[in-house]
Each structure stands twice: as C-alpha cells, then as structure tokens.
HTML snippet that shows the backbone in 3Dmol.js (N, CA, C, O; Angstrom):
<script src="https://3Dmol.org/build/3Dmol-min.js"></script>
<div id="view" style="width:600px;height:400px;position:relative"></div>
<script>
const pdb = `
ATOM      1  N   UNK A   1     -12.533 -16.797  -1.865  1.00  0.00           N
ATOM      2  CA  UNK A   1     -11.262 -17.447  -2.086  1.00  0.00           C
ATOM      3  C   UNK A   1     -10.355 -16.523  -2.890  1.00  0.00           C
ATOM      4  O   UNK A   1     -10.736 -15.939  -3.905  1.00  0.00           O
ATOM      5  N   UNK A   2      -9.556 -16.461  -2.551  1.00  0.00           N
ATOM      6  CA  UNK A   2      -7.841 -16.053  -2.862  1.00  0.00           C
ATOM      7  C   UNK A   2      -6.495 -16.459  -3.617  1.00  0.00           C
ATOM      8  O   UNK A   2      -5.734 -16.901  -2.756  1.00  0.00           O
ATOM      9  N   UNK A   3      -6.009 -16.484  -4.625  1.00  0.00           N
ATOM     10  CA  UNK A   3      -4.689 -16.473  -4.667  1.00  0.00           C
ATOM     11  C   UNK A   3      -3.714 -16.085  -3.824  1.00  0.00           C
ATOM     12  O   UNK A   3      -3.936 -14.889  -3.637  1.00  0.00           O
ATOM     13  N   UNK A   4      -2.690 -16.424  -3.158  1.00  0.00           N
ATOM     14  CA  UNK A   4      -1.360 -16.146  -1.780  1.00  0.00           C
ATOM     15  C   UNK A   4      -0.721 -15.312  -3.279  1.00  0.00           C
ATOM     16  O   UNK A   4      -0.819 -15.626  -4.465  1.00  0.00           O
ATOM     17  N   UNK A   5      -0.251 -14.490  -2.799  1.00  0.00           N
ATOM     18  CA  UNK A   5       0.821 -13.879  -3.367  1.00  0.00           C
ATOM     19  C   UNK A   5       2.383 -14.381  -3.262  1.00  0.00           C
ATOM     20  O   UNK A   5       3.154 -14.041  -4.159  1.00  0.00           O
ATOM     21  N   UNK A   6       2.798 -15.092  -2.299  1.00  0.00           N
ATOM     22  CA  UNK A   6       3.695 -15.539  -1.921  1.00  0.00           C
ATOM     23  C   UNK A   6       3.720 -17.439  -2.345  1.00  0.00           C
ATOM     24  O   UNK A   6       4.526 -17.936  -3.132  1.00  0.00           O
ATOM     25  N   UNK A   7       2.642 -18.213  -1.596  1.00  0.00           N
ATOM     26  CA  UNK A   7       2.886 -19.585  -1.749  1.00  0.00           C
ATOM     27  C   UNK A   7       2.266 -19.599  -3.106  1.00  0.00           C
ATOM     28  O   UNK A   7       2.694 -20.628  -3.631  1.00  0.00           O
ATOM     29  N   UNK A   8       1.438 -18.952  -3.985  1.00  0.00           N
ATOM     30  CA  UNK A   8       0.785 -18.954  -4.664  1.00  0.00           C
ATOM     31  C   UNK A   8      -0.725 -19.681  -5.308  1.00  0.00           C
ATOM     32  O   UNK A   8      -1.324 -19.564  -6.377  1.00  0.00           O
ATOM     33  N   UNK A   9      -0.966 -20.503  -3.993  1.00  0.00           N
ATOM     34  CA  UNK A   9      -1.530 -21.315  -3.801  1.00  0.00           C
ATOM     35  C   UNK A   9      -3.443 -20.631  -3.242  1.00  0.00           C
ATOM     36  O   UNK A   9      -3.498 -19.518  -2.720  1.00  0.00           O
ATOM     37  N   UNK A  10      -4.807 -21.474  -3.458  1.00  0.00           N
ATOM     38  CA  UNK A  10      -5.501 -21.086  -3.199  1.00  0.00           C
ATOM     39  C   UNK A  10      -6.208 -21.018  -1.682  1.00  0.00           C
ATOM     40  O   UNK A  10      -6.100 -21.783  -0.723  1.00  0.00           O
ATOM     41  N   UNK A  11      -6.743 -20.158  -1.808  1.00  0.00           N
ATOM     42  CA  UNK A  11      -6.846 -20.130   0.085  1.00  0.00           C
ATOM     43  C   UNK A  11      -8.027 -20.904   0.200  1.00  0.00           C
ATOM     44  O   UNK A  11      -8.619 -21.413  -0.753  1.00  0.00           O
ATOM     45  N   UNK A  12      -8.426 -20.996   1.657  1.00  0.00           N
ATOM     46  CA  UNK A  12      -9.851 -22.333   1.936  1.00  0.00           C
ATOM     47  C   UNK A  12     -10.599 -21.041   1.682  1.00  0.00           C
ATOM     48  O   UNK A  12     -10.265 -19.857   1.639  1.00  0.00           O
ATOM     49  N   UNK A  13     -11.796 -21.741   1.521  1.00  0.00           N
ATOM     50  CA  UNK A  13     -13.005 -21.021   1.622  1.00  0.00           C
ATOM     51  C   UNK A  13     -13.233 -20.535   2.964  1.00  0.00           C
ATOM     52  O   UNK A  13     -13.128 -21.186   4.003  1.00  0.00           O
ATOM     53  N   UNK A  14     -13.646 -18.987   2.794  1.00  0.00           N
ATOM     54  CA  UNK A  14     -14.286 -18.627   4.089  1.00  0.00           C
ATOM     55  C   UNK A  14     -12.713 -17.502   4.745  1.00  0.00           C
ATOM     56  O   UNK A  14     -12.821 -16.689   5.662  1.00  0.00           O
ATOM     57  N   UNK A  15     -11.348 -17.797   3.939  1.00  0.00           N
ATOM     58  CA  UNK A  15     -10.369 -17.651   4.943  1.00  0.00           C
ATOM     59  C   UNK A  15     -10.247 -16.350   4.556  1.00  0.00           C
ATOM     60  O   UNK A  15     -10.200 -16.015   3.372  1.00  0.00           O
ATOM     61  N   UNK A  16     -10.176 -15.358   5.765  1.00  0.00           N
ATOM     62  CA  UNK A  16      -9.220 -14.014   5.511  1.00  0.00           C
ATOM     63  C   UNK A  16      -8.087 -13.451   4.783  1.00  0.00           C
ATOM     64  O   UNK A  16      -6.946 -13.787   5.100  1.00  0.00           O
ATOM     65  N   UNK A  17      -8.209 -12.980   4.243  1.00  0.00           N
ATOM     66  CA  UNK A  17      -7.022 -12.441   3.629  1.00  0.00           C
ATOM     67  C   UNK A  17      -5.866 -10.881   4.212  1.00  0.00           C
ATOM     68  O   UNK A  17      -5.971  -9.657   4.126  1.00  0.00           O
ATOM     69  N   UNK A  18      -4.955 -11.740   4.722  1.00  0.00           N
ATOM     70  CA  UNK A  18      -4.086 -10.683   4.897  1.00  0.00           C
ATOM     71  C   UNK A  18      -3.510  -9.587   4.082  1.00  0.00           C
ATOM     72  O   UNK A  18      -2.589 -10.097   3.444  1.00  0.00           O
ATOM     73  N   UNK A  19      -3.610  -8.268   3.780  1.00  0.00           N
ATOM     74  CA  UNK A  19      -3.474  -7.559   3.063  1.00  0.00           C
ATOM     75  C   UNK A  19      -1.779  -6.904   3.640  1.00  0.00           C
ATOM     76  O   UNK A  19      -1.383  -6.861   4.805  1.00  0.00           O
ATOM     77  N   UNK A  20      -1.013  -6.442   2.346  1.00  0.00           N
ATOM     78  CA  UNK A  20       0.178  -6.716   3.097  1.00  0.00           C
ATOM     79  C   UNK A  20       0.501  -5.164   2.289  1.00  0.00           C
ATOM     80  O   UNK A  20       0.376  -5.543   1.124  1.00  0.00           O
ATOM     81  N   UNK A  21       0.733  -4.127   2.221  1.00  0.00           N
ATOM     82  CA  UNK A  21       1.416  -2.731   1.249  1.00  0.00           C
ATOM     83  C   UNK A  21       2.876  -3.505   1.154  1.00  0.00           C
ATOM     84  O   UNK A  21       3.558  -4.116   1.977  1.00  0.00           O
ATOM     85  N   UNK A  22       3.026  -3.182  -0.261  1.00  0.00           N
ATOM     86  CA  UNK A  22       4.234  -4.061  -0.926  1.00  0.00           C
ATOM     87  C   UNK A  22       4.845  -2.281  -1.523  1.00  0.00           C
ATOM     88  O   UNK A  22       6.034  -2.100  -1.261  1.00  0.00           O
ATOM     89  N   UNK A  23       4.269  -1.306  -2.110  1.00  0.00           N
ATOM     90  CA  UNK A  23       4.848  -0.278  -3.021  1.00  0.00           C
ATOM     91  C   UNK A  23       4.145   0.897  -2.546  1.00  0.00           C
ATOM     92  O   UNK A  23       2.920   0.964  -2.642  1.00  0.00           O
ATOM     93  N   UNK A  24       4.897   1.900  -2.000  1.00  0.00           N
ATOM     94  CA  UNK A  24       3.618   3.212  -1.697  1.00  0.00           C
ATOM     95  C   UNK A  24       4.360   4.694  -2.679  1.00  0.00           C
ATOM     96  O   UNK A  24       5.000   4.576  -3.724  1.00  0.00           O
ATOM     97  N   UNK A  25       4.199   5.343  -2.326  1.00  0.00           N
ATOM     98  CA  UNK A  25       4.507   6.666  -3.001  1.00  0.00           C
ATOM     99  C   UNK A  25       4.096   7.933  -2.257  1.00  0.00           C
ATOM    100  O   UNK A  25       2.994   8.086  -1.731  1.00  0.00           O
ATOM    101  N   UNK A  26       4.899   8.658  -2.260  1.00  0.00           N
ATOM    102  CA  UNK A  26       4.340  10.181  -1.653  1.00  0.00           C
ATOM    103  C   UNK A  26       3.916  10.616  -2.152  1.00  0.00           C
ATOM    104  O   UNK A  26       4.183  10.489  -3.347  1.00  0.00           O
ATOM    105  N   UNK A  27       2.858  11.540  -1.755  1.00  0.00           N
ATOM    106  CA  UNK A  27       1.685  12.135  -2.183  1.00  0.00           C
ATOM    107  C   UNK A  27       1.676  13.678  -1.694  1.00  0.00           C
ATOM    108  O   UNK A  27       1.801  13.813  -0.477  1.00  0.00           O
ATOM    109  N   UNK A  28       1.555  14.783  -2.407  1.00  0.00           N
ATOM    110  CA  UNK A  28       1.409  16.101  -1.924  1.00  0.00           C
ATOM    111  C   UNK A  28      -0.255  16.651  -2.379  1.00  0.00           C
ATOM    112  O   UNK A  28      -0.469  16.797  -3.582  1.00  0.00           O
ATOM    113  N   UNK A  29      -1.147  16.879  -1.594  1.00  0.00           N
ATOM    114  CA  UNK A  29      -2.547  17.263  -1.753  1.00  0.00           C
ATOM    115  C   UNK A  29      -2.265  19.206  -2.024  1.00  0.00           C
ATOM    116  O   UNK A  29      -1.765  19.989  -1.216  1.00  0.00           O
ATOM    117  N   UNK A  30      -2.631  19.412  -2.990  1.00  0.00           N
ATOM    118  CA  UNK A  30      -2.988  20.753  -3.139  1.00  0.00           C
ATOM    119  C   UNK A  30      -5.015  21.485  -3.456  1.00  0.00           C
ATOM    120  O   UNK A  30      -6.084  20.928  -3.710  1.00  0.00           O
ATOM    121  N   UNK A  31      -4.713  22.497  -3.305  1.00  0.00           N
ATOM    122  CA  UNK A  31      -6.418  23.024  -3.840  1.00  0.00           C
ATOM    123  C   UNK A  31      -6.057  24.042  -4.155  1.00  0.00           C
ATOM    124  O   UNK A  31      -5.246  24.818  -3.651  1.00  0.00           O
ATOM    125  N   UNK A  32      -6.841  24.094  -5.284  1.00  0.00           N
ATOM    126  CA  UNK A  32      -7.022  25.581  -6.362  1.00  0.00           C
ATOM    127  C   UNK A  32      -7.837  26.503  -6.040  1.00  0.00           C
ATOM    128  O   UNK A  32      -8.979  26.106  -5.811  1.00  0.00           O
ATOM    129  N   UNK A  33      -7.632  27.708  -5.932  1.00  0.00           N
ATOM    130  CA  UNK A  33      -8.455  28.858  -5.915  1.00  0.00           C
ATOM    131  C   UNK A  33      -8.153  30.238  -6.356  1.00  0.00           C
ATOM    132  O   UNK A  33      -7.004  30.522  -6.693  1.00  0.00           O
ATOM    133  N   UNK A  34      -9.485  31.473  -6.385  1.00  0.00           N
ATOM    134  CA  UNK A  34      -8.007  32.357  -7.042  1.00  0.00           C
ATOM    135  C   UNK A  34      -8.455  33.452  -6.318  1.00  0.00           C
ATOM    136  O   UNK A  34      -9.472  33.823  -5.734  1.00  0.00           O
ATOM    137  N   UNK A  35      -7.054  33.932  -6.628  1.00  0.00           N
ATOM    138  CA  UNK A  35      -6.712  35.056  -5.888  1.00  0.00           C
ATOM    139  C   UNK A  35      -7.274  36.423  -5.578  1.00  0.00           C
ATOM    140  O   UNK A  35      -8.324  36.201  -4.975  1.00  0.00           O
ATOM    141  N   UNK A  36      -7.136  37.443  -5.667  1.00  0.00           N
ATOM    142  CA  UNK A  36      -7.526  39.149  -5.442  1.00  0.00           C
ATOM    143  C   UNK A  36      -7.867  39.411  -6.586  1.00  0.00           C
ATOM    144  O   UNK A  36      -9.007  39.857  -6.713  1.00  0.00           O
ATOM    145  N   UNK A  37      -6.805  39.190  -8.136  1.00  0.00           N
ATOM    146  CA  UNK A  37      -6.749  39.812  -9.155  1.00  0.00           C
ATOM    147  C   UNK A  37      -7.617  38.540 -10.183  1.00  0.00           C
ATOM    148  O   UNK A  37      -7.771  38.539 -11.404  1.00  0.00           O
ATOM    149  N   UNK A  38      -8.092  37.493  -9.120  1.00  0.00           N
ATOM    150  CA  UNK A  38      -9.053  37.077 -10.434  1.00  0.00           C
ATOM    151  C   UNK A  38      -7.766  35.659 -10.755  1.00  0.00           C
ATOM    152  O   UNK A  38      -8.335  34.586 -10.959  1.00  0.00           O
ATOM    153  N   UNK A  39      -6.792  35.613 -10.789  1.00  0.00           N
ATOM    154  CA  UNK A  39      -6.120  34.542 -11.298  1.00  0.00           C
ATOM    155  C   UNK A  39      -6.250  32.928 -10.546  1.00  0.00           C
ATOM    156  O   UNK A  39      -6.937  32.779  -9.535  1.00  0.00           O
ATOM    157  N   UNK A  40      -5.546  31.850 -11.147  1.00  0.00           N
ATOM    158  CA  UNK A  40      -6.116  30.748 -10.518  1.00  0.00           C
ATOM    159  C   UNK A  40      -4.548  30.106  -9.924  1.00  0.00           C
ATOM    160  O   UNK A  40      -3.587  29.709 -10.584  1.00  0.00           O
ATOM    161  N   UNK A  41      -4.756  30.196  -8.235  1.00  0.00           N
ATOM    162  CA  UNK A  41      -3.684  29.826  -7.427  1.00  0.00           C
ATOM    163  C   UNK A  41      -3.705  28.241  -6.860  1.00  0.00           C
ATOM    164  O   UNK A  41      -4.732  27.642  -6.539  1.00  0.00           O
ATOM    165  N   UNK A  42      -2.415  27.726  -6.811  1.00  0.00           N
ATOM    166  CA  UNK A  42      -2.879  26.293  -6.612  1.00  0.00           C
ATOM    167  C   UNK A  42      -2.082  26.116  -5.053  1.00  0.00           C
ATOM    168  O   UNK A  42      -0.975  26.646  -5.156  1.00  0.00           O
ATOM    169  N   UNK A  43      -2.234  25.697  -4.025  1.00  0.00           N
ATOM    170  CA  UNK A  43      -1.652  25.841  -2.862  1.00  0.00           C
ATOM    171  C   UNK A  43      -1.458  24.206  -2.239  1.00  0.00           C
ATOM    172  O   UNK A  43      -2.192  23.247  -2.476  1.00  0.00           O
ATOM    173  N   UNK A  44      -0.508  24.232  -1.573  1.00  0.00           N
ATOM    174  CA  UNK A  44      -0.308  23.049  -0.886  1.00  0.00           C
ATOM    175  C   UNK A  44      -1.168  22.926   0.300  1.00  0.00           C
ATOM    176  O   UNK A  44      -1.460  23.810   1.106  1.00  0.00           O
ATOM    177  N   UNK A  45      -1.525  21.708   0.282  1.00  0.00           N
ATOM    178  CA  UNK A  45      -2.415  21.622   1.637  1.00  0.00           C
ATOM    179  C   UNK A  45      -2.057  20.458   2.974  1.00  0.00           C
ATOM    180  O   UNK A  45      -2.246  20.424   4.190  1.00  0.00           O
ATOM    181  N   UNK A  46      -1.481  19.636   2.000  1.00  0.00           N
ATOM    182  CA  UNK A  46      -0.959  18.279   3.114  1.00  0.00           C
ATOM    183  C   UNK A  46      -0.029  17.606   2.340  1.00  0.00           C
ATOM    184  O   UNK A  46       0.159  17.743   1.131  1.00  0.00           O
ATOM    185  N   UNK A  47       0.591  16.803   3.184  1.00  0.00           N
ATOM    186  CA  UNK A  47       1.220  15.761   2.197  1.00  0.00           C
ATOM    187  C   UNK A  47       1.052  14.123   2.931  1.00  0.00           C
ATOM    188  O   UNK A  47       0.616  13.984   4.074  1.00  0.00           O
ATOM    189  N   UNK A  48       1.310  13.420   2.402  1.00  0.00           N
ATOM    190  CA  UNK A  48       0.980  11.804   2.515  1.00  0.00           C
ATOM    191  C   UNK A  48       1.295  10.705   1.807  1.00  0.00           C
ATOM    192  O   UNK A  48       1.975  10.974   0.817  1.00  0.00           O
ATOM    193  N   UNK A  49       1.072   9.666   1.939  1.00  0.00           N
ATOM    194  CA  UNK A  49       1.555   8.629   1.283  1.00  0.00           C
ATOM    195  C   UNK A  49      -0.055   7.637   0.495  1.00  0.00           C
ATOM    196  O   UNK A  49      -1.160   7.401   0.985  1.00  0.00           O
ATOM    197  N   UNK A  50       0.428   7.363  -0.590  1.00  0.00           N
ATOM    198  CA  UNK A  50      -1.045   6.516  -1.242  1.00  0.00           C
ATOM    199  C   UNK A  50      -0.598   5.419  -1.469  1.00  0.00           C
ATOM    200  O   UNK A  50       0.604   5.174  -1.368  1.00  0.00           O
ATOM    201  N   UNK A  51      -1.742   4.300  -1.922  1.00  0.00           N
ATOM    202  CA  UNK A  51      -0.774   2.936  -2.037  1.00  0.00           C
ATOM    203  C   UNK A  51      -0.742   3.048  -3.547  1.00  0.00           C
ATOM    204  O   UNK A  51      -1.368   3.732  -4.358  1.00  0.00           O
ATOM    205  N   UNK A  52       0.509   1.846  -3.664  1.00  0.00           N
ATOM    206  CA  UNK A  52       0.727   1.432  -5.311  1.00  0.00           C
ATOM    207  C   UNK A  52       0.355   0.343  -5.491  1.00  0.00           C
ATOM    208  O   UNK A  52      -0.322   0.064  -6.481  1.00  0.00           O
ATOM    209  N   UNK A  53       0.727  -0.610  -4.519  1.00  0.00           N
ATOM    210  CA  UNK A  53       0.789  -1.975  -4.785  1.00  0.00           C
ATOM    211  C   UNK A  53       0.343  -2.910  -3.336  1.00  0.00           C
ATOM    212  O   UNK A  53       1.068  -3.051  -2.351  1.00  0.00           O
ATOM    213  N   UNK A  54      -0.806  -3.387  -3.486  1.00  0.00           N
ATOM    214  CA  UNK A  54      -1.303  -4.103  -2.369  1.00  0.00           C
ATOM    215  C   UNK A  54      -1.266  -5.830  -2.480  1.00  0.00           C
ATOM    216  O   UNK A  54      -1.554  -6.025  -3.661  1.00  0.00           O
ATOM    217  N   UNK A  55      -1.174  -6.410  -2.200  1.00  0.00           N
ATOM    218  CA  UNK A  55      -1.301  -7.574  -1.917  1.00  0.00           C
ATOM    219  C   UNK A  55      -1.835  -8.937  -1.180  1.00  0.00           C
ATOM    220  O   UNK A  55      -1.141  -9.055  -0.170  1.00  0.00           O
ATOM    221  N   UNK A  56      -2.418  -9.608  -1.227  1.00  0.00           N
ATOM    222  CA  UNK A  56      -3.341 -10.844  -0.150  1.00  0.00           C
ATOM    223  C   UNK A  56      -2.929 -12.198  -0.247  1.00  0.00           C
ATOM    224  O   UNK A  56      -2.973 -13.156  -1.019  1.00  0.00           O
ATOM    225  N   UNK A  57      -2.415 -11.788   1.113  1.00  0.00           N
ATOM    226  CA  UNK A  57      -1.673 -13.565   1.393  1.00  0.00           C
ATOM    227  C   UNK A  57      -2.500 -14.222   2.562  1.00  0.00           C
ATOM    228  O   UNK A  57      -3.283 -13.654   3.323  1.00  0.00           O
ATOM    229  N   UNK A  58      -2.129 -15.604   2.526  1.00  0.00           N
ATOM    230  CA  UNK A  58      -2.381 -16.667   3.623  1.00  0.00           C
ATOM    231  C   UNK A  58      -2.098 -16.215   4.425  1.00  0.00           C
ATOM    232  O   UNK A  58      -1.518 -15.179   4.098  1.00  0.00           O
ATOM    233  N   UNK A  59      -2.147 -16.377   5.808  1.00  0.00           N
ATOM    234  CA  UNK A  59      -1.358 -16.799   7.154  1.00  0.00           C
ATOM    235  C   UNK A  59      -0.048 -17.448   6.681  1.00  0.00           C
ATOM    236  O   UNK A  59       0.994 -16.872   6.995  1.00  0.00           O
ATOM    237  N   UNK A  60       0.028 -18.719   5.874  1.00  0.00           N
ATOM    238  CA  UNK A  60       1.390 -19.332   5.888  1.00  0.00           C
ATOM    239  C   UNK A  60       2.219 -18.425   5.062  1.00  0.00           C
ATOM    240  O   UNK A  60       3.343 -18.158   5.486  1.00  0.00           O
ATOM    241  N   UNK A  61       1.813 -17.904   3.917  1.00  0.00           N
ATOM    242  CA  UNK A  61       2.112 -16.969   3.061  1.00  0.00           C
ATOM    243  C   UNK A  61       2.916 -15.548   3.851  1.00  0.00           C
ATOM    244  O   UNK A  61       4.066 -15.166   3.632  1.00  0.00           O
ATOM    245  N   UNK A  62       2.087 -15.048   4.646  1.00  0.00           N
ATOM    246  CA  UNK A  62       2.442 -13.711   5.638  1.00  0.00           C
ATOM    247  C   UNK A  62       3.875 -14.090   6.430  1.00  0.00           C
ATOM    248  O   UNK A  62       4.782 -13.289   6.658  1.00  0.00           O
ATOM    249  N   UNK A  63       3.851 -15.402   6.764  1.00  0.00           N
ATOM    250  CA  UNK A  63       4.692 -16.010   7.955  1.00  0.00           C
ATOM    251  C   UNK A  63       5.713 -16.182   7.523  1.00  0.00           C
ATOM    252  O   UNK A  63       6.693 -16.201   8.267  1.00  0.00           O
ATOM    253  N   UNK A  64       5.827 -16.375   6.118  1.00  0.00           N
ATOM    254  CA  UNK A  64       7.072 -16.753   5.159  1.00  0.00           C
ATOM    255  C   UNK A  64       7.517 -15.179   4.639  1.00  0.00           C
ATOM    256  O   UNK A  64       8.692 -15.035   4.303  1.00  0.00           O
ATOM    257  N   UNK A  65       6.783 -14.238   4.581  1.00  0.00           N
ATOM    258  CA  UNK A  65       7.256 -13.199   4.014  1.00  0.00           C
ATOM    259  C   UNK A  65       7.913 -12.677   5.034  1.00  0.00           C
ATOM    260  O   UNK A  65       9.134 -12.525   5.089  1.00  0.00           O
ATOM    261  N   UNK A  66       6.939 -12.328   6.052  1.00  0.00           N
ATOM    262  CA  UNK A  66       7.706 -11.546   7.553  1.00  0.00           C
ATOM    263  C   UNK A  66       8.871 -12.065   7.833  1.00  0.00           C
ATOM    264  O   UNK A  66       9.783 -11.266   8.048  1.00  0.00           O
ATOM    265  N   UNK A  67       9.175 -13.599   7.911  1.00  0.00           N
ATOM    266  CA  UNK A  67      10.683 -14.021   8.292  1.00  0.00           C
ATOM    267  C   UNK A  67      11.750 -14.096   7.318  1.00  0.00           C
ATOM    268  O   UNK A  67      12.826 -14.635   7.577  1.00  0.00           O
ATOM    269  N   UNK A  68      11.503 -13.619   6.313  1.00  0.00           N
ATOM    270  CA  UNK A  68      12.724 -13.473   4.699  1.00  0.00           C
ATOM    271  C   UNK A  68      12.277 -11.756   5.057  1.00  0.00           C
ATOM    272  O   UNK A  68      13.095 -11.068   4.447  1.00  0.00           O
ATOM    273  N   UNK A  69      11.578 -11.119   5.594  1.00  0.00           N
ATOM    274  CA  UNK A  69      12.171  -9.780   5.327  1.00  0.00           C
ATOM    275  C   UNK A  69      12.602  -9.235   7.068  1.00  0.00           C
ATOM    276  O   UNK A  69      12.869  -8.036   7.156  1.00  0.00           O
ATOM    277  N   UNK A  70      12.637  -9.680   7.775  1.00  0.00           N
ATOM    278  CA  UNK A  70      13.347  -9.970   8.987  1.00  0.00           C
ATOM    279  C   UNK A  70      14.587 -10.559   8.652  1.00  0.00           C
ATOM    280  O   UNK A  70      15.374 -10.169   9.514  1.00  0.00           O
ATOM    281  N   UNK A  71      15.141 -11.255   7.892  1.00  0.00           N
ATOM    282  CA  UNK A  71      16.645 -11.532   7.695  1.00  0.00           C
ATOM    283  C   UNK A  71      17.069 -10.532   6.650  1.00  0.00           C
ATOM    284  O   UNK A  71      18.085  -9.887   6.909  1.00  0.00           O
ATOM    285  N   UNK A  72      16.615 -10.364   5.811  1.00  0.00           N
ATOM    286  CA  UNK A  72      17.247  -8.955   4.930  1.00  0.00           C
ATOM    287  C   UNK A  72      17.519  -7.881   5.475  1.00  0.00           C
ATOM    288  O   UNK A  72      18.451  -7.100   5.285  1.00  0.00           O
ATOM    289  N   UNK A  73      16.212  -7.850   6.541  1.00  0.00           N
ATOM    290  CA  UNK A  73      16.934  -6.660   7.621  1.00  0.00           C
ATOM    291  C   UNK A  73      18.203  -6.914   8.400  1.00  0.00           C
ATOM    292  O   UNK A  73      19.162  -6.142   8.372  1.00  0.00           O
ATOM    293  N   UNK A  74      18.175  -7.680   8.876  1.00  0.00           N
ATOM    294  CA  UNK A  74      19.278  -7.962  10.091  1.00  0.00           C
ATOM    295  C   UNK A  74      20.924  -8.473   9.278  1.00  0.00           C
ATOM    296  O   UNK A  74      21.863  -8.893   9.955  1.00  0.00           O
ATOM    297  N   UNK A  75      20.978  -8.344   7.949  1.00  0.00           N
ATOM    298  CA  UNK A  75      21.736  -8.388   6.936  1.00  0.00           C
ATOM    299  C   UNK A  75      22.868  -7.016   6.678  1.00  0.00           C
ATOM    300  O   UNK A  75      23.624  -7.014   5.707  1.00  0.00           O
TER     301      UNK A  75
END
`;
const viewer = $3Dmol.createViewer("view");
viewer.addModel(pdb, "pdb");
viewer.setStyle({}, {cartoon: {color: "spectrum"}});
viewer.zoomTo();
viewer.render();
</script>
C-alpha cells in the first residue's frame, strides 16, 4: 500500500503503483585517467539525464494529473 501523490489518499491493497518522473536533471558522465606525463586527466564520456524527483500515484490519481497537464499544455 501507497500514499497517491496527487488524491492523497491510500491505495487498496495489492494495487500498482504508477510511477510518474516529476524533476530530472542533466547529467554529464566523465572517467579519470592519466596521461603520458603521469598526470590525472578527467574526460567526458556521455551525457544523460538522472532522476530527482519520482513519484506513485493511483490510476485515479495519474488520470487527474495527465488531464491538468494536458490543459496547461494546450494553454
């Protein structure tokens, strides 16, 4: 069982939780190694996104979020 993030209410037993990314952040992956002369080089290797902020809602919870951020869009 669950807290909704949205209705705030508890979920039934047994029920899934929809996981929803609410906050992410970019991410640049580097690795260290060193060079010819012995020194320590740090290099870029990828870049990406990590999460910040996750969240677990209901079904009714999800249904209410998706259609308030479907009108903010179309705003």
């Amino acid at each position: 069982m669950f807290r909704c993030f949205i209705t705030k209410k508890l979920s039934k037993s047994g029920e899934k939780p929809i996981k929803v990314v609410i906050e992410r952040r970019e991410r640049i992956y580097t690795r260290k190694f060193r060079d010819e002369d012995g020194e320590l080089v740090e290099e870029m290797v990828g870049r990406g996104w990590e999460i910040v902020k996750e969240v677990m809602m209901t079904k009714e919870g999800y249904d209410r979020y998706t259609s308030s951020t479907q009108e903010n869009a179309s705003k």
